[in-house]
ZADO-1210 file (C-alpha; in nm, 4 decimals, padded with zeros to 6 digits):
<atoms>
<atom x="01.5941" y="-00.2524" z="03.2403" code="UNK" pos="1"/>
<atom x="01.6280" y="-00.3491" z="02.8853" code="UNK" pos="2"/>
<atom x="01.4170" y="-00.5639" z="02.6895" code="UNK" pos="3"/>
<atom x="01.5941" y="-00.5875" z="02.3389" code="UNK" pos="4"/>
<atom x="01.9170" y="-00.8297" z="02.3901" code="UNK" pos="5"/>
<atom x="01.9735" y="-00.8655" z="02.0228" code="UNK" pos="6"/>
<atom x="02.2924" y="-00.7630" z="01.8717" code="UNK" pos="7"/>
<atom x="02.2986" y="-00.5168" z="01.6658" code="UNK" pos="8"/>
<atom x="02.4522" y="-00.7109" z="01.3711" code="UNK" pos="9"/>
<atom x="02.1575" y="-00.9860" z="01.4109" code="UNK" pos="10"/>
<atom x="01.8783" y="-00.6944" z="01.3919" code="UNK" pos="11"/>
<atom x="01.6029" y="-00.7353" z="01.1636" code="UNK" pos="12"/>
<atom x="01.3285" y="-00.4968" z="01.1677" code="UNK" pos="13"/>
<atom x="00.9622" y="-00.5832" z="01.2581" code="UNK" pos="14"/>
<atom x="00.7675" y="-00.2712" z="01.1811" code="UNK" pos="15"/>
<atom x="00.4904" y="-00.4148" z="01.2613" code="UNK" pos="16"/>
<atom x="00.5787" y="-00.5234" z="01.6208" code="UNK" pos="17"/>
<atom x="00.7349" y="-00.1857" z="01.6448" code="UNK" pos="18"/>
<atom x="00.3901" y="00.0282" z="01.5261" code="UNK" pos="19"/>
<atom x="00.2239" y="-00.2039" z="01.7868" code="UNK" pos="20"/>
<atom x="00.4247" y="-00.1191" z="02.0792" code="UNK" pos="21"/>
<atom x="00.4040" y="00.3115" z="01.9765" code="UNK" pos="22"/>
<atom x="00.0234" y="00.3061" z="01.8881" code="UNK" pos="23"/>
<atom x="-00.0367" y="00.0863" z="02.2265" code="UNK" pos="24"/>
<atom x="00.1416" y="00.3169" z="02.4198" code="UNK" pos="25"/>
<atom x="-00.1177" y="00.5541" z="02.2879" code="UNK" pos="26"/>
<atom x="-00.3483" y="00.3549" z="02.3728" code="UNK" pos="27"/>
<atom x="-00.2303" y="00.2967" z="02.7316" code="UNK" pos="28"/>
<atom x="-00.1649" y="00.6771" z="02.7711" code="UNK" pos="29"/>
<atom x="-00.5413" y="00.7192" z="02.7315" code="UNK" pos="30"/>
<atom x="-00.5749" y="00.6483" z="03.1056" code="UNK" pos="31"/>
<atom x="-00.4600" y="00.9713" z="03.1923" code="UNK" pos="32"/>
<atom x="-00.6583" y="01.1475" z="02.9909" code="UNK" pos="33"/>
<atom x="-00.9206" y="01.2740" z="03.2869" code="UNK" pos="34"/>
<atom x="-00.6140" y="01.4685" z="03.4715" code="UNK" pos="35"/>
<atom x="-00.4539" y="01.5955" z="03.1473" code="UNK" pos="36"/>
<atom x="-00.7691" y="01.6805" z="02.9594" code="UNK" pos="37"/>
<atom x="-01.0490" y="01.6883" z="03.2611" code="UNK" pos="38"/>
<atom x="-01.4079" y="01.7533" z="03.0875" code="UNK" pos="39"/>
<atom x="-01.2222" y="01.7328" z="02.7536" code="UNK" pos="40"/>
<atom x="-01.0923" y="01.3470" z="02.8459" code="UNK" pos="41"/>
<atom x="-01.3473" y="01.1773" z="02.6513" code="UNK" pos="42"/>
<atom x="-01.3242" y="01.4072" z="02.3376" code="UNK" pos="43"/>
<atom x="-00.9509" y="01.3779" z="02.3431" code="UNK" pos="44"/>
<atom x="-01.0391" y="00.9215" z="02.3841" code="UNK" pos="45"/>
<atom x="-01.2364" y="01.0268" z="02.0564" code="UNK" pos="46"/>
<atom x="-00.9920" y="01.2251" z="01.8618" code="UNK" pos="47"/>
<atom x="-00.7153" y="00.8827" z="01.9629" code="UNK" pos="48"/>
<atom x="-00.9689" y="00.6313" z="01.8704" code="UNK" pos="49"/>
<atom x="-01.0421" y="00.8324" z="01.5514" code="UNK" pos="50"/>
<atom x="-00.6558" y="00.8362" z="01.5027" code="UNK" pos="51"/>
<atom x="-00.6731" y="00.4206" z="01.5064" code="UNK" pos="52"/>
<atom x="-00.9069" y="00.4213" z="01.2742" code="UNK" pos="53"/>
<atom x="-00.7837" y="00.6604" z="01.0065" code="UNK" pos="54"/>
<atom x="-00.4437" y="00.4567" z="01.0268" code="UNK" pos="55"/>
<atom x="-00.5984" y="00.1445" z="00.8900" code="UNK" pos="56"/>
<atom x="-00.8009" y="00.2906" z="00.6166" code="UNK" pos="57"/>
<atom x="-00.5700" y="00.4974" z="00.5063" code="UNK" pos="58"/>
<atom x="-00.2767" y="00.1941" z="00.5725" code="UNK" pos="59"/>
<atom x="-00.5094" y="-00.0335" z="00.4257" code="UNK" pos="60"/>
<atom x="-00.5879" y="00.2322" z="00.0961" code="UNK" pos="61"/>
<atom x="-00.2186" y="00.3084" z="00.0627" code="UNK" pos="62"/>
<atom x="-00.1098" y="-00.1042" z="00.0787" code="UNK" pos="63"/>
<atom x="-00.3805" y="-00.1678" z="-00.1876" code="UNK" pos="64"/>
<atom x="-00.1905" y="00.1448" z="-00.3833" code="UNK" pos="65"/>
<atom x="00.1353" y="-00.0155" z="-00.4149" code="UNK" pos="66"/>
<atom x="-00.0037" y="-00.3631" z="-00.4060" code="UNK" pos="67"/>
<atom x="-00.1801" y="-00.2743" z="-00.7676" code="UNK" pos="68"/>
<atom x="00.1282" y="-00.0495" z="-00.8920" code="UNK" pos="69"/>
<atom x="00.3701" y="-00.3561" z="-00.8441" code="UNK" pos="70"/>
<atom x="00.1198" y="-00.6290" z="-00.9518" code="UNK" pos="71"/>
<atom x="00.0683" y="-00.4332" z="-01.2606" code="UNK" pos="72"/>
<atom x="00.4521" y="-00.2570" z="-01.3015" code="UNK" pos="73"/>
<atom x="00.5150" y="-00.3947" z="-01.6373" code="UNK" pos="74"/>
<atom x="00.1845" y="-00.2632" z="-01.8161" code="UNK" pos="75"/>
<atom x="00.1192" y="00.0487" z="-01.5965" code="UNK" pos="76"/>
<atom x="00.1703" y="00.3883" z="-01.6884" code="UNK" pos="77"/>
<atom x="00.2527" y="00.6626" z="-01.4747" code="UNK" pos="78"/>
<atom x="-00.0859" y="00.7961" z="-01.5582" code="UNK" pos="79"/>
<atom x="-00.2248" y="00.4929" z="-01.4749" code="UNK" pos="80"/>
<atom x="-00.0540" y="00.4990" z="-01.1302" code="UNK" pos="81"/>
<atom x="-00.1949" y="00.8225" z="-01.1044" code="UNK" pos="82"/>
<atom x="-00.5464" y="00.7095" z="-01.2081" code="UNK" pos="83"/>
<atom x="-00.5406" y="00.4385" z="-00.9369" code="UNK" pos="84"/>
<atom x="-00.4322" y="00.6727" z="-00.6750" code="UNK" pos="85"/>
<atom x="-00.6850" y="00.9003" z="-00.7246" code="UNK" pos="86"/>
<atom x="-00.9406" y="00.6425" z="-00.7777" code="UNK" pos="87"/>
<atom x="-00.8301" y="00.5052" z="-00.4436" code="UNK" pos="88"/>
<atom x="-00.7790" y="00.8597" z="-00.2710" code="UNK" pos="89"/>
<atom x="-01.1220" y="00.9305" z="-00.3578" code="UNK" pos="90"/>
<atom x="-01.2757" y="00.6276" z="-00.1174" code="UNK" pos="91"/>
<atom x="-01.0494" y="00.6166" z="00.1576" code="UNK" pos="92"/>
<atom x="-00.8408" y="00.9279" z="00.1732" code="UNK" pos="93"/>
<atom x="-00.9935" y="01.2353" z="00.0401" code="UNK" pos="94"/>
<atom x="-00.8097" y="01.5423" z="00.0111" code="UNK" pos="95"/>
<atom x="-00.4525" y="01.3363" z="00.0120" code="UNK" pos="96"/>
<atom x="-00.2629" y="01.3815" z="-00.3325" code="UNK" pos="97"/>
<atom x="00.0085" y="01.0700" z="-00.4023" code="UNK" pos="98"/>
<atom x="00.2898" y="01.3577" z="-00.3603" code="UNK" pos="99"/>
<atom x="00.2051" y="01.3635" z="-00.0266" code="UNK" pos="100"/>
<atom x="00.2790" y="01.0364" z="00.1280" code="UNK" pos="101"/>
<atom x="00.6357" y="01.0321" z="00.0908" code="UNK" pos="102"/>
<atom x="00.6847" y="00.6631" z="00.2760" code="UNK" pos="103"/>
<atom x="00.5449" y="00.5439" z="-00.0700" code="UNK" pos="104"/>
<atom x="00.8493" y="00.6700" z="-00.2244" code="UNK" pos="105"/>
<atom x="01.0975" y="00.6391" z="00.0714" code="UNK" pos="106"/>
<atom x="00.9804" y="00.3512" z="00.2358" code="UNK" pos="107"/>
<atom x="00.7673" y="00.1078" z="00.0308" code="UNK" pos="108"/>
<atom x="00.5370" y="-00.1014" z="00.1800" code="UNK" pos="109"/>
<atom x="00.5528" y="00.0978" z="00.5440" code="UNK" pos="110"/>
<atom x="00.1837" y="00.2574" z="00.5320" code="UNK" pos="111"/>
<atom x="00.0362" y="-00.1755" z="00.5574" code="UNK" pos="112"/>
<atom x="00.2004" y="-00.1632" z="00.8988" code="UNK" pos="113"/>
<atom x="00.0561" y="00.1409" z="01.0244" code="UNK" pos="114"/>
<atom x="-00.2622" y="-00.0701" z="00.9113" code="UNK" pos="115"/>
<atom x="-00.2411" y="-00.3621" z="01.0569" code="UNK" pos="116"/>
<atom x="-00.0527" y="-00.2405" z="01.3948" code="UNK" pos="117"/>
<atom x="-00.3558" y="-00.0436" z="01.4510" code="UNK" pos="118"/>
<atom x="-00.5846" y="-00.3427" z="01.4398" code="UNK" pos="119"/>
<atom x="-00.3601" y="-00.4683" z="01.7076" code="UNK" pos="120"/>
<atom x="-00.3670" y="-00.1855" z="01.9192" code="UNK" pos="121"/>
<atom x="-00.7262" y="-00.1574" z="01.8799" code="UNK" pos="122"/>
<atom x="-00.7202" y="-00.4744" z="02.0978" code="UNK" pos="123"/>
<atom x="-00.5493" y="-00.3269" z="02.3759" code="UNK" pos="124"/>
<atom x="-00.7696" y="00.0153" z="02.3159" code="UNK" pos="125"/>
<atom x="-01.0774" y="-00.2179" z="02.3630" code="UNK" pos="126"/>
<atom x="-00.9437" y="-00.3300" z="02.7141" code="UNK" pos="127"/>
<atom x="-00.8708" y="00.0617" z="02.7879" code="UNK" pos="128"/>
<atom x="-01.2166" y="00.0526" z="02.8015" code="UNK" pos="129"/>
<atom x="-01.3412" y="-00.2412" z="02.9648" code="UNK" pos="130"/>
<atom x="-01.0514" y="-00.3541" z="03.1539" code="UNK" pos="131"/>
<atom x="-00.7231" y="-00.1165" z="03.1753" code="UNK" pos="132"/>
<atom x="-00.5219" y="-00.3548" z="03.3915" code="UNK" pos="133"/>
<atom x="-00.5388" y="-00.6149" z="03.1064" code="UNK" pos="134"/>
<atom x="-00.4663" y="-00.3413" z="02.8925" code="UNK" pos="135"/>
<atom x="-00.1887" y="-00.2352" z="03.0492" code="UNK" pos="136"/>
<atom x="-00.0222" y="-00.6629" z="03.0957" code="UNK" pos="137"/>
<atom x="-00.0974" y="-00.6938" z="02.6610" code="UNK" pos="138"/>
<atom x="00.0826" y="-00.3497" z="02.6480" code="UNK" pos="139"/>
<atom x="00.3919" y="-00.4293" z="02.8401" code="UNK" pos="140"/>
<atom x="00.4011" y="-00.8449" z="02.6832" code="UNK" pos="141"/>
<atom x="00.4299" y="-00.6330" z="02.3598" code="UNK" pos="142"/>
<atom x="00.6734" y="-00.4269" z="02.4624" code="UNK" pos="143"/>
<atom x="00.8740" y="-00.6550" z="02.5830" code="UNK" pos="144"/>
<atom x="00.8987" y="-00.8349" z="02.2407" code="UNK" pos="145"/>
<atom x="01.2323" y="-00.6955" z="02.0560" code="UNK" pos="146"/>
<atom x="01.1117" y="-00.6045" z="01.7074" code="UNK" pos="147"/>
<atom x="01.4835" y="-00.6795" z="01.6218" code="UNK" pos="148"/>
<atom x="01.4450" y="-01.0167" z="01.7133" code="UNK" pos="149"/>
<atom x="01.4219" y="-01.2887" z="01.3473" code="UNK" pos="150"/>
<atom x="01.2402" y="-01.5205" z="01.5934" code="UNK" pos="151"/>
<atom x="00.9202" y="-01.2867" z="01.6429" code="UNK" pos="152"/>
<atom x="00.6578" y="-01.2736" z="01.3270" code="UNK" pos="153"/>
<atom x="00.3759" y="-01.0745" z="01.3820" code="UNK" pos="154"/>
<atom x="00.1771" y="-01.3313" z="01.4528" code="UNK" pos="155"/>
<atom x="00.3699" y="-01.5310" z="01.6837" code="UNK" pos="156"/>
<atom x="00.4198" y="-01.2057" z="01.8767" code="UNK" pos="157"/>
<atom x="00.1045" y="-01.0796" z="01.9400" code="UNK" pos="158"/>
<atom x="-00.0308" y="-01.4005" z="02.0034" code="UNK" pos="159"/>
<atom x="00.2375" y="-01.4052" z="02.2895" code="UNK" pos="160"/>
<atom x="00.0928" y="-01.0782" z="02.4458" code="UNK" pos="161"/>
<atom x="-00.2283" y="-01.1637" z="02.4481" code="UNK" pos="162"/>
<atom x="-00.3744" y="-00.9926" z="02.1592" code="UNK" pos="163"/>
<atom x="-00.6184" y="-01.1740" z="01.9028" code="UNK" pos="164"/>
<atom x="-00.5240" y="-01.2468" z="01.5721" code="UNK" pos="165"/>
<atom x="-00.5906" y="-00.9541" z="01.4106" code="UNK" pos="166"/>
<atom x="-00.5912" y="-01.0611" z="01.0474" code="UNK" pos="167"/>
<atom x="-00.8939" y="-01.2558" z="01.0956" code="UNK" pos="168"/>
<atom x="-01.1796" y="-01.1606" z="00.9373" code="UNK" pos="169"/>
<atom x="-01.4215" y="-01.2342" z="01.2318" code="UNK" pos="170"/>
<atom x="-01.2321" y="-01.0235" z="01.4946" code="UNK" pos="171"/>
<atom x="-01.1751" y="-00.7279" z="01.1674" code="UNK" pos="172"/>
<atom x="-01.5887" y="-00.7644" z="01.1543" code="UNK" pos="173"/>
<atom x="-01.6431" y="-00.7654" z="01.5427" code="UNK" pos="174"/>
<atom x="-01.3663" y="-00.4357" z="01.5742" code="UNK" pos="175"/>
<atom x="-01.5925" y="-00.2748" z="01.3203" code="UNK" pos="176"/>
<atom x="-01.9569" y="-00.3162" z="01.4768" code="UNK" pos="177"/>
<atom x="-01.7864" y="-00.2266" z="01.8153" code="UNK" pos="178"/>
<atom x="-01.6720" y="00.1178" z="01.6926" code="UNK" pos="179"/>
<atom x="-02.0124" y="00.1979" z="01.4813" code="UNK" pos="180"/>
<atom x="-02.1241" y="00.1288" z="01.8774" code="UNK" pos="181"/>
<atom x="-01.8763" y="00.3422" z="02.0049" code="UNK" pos="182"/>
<atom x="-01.9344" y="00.5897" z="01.7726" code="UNK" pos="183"/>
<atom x="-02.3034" y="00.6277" z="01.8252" code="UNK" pos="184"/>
<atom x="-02.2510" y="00.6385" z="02.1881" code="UNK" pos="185"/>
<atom x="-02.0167" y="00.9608" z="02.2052" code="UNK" pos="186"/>
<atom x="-02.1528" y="01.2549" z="02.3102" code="UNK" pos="187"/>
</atoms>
């Protein structure tokens, strides 16, 4: 069955709808974990959720990269670029020189997705937990959603699969104390 109706020619790209539906699928795949991993299952739920989180500090770290490069492009030079990243690198992504993120050069802009996608899938890795089944209905609403379609922003989209706004602060601050939770909790 196919979801995505939209014509080619009318395709715009939604990256962010897109990152939602691969890292939910992630997500979603977790589920299995117990017959593909067996008494390694919940390290394996710990090495995804881990995966989540590195995506939006590092997503996060990289959009505040290129936000501050392009704010400042007229007055910035390339040591100063190289100043910020390393200033930046040094919080949030140790051990990850500028040369190696090549979507900065390729594809500006495409690390903030990874960022904020993962927020959203952190919703449906939250009911993974608590309640698969509705983890599994957010998961396929999302999928469902063409990223090709003009008609879907990110918010409208994930509001129509069931996920919480994800840009607000309050549900950003609630995410976090549930993982410090999680976190202490793993054996």
């Amino acid at each position: 069955m196919e979801f995505d109706d939209v014509p080619t020619y009318l395709a715009t790209s939604n990256l962010d709808i897109a990152e939602i539906q691969s890292q939910g699928f992630e997500c979603i795949f977790t589920r299995f974990y117990d017959d593909i991993y067996e008494e390694q299952s919940d390290a394996m739920f710990a090495a995804k959720t881990y995966d989540l989180v590195y995506a939006v500090i590092t997503g996060f770290g990289i959009g505040e990269f290129e936000y501050t490069v392009l704010k400042n492009i007229d007055t910035y030079t390339p040591e100063d670029v190289v100043e910020l990243w390393q200033e930046i690198a040094e919080d949030s992504m140790p051990g990850i020189e500028l040369y190696m993120v090549n979507h900065i050069f390729e594809s500006p802009g495409y690390y903030i997705s990874y960022a904020v996608s993962a927020l959203a899938s952190f919703d449906i890795w939250k009911d993974c937990i608590e309640d698969p089944d509705k983890a599994l209905e957010k998961y396929e609403k999302i999928a469902r959603i063409s990223y090709n379609d003009s008609d879907y922003a990110f918010r409208s989209a994930i509001a129509e699969a069931g996920i919480n706004d994800v840009l607000d602060e309050n549900y950003i601050s609630d995410l976090a104390n549930e993982l410090m939770v999680y976190a202490e909790n793993i054996e």
